[in-house]
GUMAR-771120 format. One line per field, with one value per residue (C-alpha): x, y, z. Coordinates in steps of 0.001 Angstrom, whole numbers, plus 500000, padded with zeros to 6 digits. Example, Ala and Ser with C-alpha at 12.3 -4.5 7.8 and 13.67 -1.06 7.14 Angstrom:
BEGIN
x: 512300_513670
y: 495500_498940
z: 507800_507140
This chain:
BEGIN
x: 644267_642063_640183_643198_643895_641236_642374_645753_645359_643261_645388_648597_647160_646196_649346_651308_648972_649720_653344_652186_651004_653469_652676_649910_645833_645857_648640_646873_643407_644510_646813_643114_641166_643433_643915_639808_639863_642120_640139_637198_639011_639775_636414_634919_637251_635965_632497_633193_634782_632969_631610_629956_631215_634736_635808_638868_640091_638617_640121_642657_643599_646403_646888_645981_646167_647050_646489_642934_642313_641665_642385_642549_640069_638178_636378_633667_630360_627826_626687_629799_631029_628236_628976_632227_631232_629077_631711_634219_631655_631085_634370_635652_632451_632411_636373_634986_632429_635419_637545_636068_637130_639922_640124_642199_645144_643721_646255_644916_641665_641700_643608_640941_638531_640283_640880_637467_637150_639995_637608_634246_636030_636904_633463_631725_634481_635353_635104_636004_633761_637102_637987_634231_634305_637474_636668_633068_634884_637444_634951_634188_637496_637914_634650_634377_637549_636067_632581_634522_637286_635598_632115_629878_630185_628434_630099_632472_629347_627111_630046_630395_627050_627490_630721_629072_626097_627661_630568_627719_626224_629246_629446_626560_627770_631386_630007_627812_631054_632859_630467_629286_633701_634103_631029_632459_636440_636439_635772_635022_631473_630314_631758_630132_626403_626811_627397_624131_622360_623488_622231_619398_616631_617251_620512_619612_617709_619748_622169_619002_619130_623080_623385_620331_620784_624593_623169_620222_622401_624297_621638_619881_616246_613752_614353_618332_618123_618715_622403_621463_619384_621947_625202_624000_623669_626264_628581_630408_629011_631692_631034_627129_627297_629889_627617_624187_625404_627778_628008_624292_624383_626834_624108_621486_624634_625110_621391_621905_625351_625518_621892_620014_622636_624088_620497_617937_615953_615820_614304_611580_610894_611737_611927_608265_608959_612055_610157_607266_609830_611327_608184_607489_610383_609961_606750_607978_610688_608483_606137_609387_610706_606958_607335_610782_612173_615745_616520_619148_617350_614504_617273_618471_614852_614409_617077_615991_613178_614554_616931_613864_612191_615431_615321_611900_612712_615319_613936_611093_613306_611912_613394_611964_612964_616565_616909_615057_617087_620319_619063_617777_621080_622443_619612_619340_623650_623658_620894_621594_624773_623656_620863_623787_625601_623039_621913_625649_625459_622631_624061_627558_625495_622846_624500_620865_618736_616106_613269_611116_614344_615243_612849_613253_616382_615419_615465_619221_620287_618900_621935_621138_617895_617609_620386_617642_614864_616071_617877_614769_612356_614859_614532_610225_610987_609629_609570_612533_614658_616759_615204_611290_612656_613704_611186_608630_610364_610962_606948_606357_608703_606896_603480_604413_605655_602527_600217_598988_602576_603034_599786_601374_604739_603377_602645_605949_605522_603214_605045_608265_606654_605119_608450_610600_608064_607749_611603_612096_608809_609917_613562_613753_610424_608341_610232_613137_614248_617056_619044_618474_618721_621873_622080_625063_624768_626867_629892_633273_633650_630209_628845_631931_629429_626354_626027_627627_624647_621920_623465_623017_619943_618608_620853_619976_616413_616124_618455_617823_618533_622235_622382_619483_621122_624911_623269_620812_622629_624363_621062_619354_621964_621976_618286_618516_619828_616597_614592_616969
y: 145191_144810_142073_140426_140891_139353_136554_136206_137076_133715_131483_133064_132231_128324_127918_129058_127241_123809_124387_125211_121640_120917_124318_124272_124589_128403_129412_127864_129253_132620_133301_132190_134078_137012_136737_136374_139815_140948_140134_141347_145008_144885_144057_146753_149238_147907_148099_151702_153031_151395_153258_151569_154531_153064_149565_149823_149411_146176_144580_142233_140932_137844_135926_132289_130244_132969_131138_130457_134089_132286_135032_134965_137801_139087_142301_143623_145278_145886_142249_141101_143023_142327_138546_139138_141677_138627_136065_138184_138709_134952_133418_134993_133834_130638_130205_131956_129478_126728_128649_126594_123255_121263_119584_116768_117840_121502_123232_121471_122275_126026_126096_124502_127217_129844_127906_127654_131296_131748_129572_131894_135013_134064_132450_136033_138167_136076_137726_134879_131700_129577_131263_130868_126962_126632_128265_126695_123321_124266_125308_121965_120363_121959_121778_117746_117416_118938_117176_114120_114020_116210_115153_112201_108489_108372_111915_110281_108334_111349_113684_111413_111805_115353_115492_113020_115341_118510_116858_115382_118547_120554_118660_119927_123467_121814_121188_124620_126733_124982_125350_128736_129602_127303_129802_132921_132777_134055_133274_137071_136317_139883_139761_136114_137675_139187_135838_134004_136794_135459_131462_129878_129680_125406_125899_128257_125935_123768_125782_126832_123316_122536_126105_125069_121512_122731_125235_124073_121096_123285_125129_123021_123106_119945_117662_117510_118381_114880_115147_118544_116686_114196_116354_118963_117287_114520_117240_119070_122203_124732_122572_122821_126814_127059_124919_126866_130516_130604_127638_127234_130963_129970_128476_131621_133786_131714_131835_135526_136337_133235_131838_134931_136907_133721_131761_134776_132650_129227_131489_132619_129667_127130_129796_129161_125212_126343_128465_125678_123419_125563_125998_122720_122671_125790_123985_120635_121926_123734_121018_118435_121299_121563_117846_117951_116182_117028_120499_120469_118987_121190_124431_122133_122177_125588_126617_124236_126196_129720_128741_127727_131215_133007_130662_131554_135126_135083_133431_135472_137495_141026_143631_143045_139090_140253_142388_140230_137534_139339_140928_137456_135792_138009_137781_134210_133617_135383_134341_130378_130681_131827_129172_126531_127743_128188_124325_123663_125395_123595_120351_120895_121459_118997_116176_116354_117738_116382_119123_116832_116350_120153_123213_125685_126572_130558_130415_130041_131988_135225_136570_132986_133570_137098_136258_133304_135689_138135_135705_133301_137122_137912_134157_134640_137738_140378_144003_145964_142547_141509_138863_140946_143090_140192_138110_141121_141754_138090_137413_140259_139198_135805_137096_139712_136753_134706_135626_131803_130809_134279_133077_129406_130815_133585_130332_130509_133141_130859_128012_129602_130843_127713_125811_128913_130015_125869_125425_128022_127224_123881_124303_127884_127503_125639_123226_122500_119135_116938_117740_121515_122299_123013_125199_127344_131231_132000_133976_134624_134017_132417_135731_137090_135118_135462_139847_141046_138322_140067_143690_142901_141385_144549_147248_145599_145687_149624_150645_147657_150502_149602_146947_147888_150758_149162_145805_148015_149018_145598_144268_146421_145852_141881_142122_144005_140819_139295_142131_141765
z: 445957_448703_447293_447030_450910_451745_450071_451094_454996_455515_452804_455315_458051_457504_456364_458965_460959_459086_459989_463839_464320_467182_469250_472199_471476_472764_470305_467173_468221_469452_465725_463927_465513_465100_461518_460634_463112_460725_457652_459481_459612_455880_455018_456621_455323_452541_452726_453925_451531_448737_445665_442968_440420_440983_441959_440400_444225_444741_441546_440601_437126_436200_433886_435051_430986_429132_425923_426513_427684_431068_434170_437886_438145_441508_442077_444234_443417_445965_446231_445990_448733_450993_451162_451763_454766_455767_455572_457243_460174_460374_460530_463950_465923_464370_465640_469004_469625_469778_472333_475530_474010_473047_469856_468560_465319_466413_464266_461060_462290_462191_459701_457548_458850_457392_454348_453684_454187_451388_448487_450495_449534_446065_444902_446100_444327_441321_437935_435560_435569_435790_439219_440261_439500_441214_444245_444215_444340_446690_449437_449820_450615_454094_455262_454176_456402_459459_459083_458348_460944_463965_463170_464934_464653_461005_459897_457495_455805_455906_454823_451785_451020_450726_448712_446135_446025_445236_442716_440531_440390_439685_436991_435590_435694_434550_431395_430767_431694_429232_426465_427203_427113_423845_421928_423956_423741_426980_430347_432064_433241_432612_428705_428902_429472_426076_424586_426063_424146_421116_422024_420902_423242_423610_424160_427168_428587_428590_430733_432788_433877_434437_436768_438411_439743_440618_442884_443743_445856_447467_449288_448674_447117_447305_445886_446081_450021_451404_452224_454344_457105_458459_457505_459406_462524_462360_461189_464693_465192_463214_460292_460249_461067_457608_455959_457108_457479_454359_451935_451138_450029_447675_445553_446309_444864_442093_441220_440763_439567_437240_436301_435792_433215_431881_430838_430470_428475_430060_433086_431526_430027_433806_436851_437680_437854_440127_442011_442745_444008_446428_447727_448153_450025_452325_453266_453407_455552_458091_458633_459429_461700_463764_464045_465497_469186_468117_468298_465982_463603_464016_463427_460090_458426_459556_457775_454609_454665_454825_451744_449972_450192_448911_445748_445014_445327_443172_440588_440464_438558_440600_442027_445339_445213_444491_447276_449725_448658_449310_452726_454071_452979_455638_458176_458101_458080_461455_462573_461915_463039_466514_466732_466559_468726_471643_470280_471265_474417_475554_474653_476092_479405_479279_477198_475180_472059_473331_473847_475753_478188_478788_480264_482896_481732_481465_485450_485535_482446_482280_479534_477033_477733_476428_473406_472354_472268_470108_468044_467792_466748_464119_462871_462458_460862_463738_462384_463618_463324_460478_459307_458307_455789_453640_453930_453510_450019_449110_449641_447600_444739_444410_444867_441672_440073_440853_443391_444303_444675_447052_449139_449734_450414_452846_455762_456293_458894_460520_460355_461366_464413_465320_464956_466640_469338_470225_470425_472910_475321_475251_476322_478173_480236_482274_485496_485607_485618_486647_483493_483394_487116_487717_483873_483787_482277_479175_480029_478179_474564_474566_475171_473213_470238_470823_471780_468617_466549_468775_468104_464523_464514_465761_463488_460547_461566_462214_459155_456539_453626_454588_452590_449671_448450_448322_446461_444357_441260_441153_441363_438317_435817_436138_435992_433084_431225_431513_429893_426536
């Protein structure tokens, strides 16, 4: 039942805040932030008392068609569960971050917050491919509204963009459900692994194909990125940090718990091809962010970049690119999250994201200062941050895989400390100027935001096996599929 919790606290919540509409900002914002504190408690009792011998806690079973043999079905295993953890971390400093500002139809707009946490929760703990579809699709809803309505001048254009982007792929993956359900008789994506074994090695690729372009937009992977560019900065910034920090790693998560076990075959056969072009893209991605002015921008390729990395681990088909994968997806959700957030704070107070208009500001803000350090190390992958163990496992992965396509995807630690290191020199130090002299400090719920990101980026750093030994056995058994 508690997987079900964690559904229904959220889906409670933005209702009742749909039916707040008429009540004052503070109300609205102080019942949404309570309620993802809430789910943030339930999670964690979760991910305390998990044990991969028994989930029978974190299951839930109904009938949805029962005809079809068609089930709501959600359940946790170790990857599962640390997603969720993830998610539930996420949402209350993402509605933190909003607390100093005033927002039009506010009611409507936490409550699509914490709807979007509702279709989160249920693509990381779904159990039948129907429920995974659904929730896959319904992600998108609340977070187009947002971009769309709260977003910049072009927002609803961009936002468009986006939507028809990730329908047309879902399609894809539409079509590959259905047929894999049709051959099956049944939808339970564990029972369906079983049934892939018995498909013929076209049809698998086939399906390699459908899964892939399907997730490969949503985090996305070169060349199906353009929508990310534009979206993410257009988009205000509690839409860009649920787009970076948790909805691209609904396609890295589908790339494990659906493409690997479901098309063992059309990987061996296409992973390297998927691997060169996220490549391509981590590289392409760096170079953009070096050449950057605009510093949200230059967070938005950074971020393109990082997504490509976890694609190529995962589809290396290793241990070690598994569990990278899954420990970056982490790293990199915190640590994105934060780097928008400081992007906002320096815009709120400067009006710019201009680098060449900002500097000096570390002489004012010695808390923001510190927060942007440690965030920005944990970002280029430092040792003892969160962010080196995965990478360190992802390179390996891809260098197992192929050791060219490991030395090419190893200058992303140069590149990502060119791009990081240049970002913060260019805005924290040097002179000040007329737009950064008078620089305010973070206080309040900024700092409410940005301490419990730079406690983690350091904890996860010194005890990484936290999350390696809860993913691990879910980790072996679907890589077992591919060795069948």
């Amino acid at each position: 039942m508690l997987t079900l919790t964690l559904i229904l606290i959220p889906l409670i919540a933005g209702i009742l805040l749909f039916l707040l509409k008429g009540s004052n900002a503070n109300t609205t914002k102080n019942v949404a932030l309570v309620a993802s504190l809430a789910e943030f408690v339930v999670a964690l009792y979760a991910f305390l008392s998990f044990n991969p011998e028994n989930t029978a806690l974190f299951e839930v079973k109904y009938a949805w068609m029962k005809d079809l043999n068609i089930n709501f079905h959600l359940g946790m295993d170790g990857i599962s569960l640390l997603m969720t953890t993830l998610t539930a971390f996420l949402i209350p400093l993402i509605i933190l971050s909003t607390f100093k500002f005033s927002y039009k139809n506010h009611a409507a707009f936490y409550a699509l917050i914490l709807l979007t946490e509702v279709a989160l929760v249920g693509v990381f703990t779904a159990k039948d491919i129907f429920s995974f579809y659904f929730f896959f699709e319904a992600t998108l809803v609340p977070v187009y509204f947002i971009a769309a309505l709260w977003g910049g001048a072009n927002a609803s254009k961009i936002t468009f963009k986006m939507f028809v982007y990730t329908i047309f792929g879902s399609l894809f993956m539409l079509v590959a459900i259905v047929y894999l359900f049709m051959k099956g008789g049944t939808a339970d994506i564990s029972s369906l692994t079983q049934t892939s074994e018995i498909l013929g090695g076209s049809v698998q690729r086939y399906l390699f194909w459908a899964f892939f372009i399907a997730f490969a937009i949503k985090m996305p992977v070169l060349p199906f990125h353009t929508w990310q560019p534009d979206a993410y900065t257009e988009s205000p910034t509690v839409a860009t940090m649920l787009l970076s920090g948790l909805l691209s790693k609904m396609g890295v998560y589908g790339l494990i718990r659906i493409l690997l076990p479901l098309a063992p075959i059309g990987v061996t056969n296409y992973s390297f091809v998927g691997m060169v072009l996220a490549i391509i893209g981590l590289i392409y991605g760096s170079i953009i962010a070096i050449q950057q002015n605009n510093i949200k921008k230059l967070v938005a390729y950074s971020s393109f970049a990082h997504i490509g990395l976890m694609a190529a681990g995962v589809l290396s088909g290793t241990v070690s690119g598994l569990q990278g994968a899954l420990v970056q997806m982490v790293a990199h959700g915190i640590n994105v999250v934060g780097l928008f957030f400081i992007v906002k704070v320096i815009y709120d107070r400067t009006n710019t994201r201009d680098l060449s208009a900002l500097g000096g500001i570390t002489q004012r803000t010695p808390a923001l200062s510190i927060y942007f350090i440690v965030i920005m190390l944990g970002s280029v992958a430092l040792p003892l941050t969160n962010g080196f163990v995965g990478e360190f496992l992802l390179l390996k992965g891809v260098y197992d895989k192929n050791a060219w396509l490991g030395a090419i995807a190893g200058l992303t630690i140069i590149f990502g400390a060119v791009y990081m290191l240049r970002m913060v020199q260019r805005s924290m130090f040097g002179e000040t100027n007329e737009t950064t002299a008078k620089f305010k400090d973070v206080k309040g719920s900024e700092v409410a935001v940005l301490l419990p990101i730079s406690i983690v980026v350091i904890v996860l750093g010194v005890f990484p096996n936290v999350i390696l030994k809860l993913t691990e056995p879910a980790v072996n058994t679907i890589l077992q599929s591919l060795l069948k």
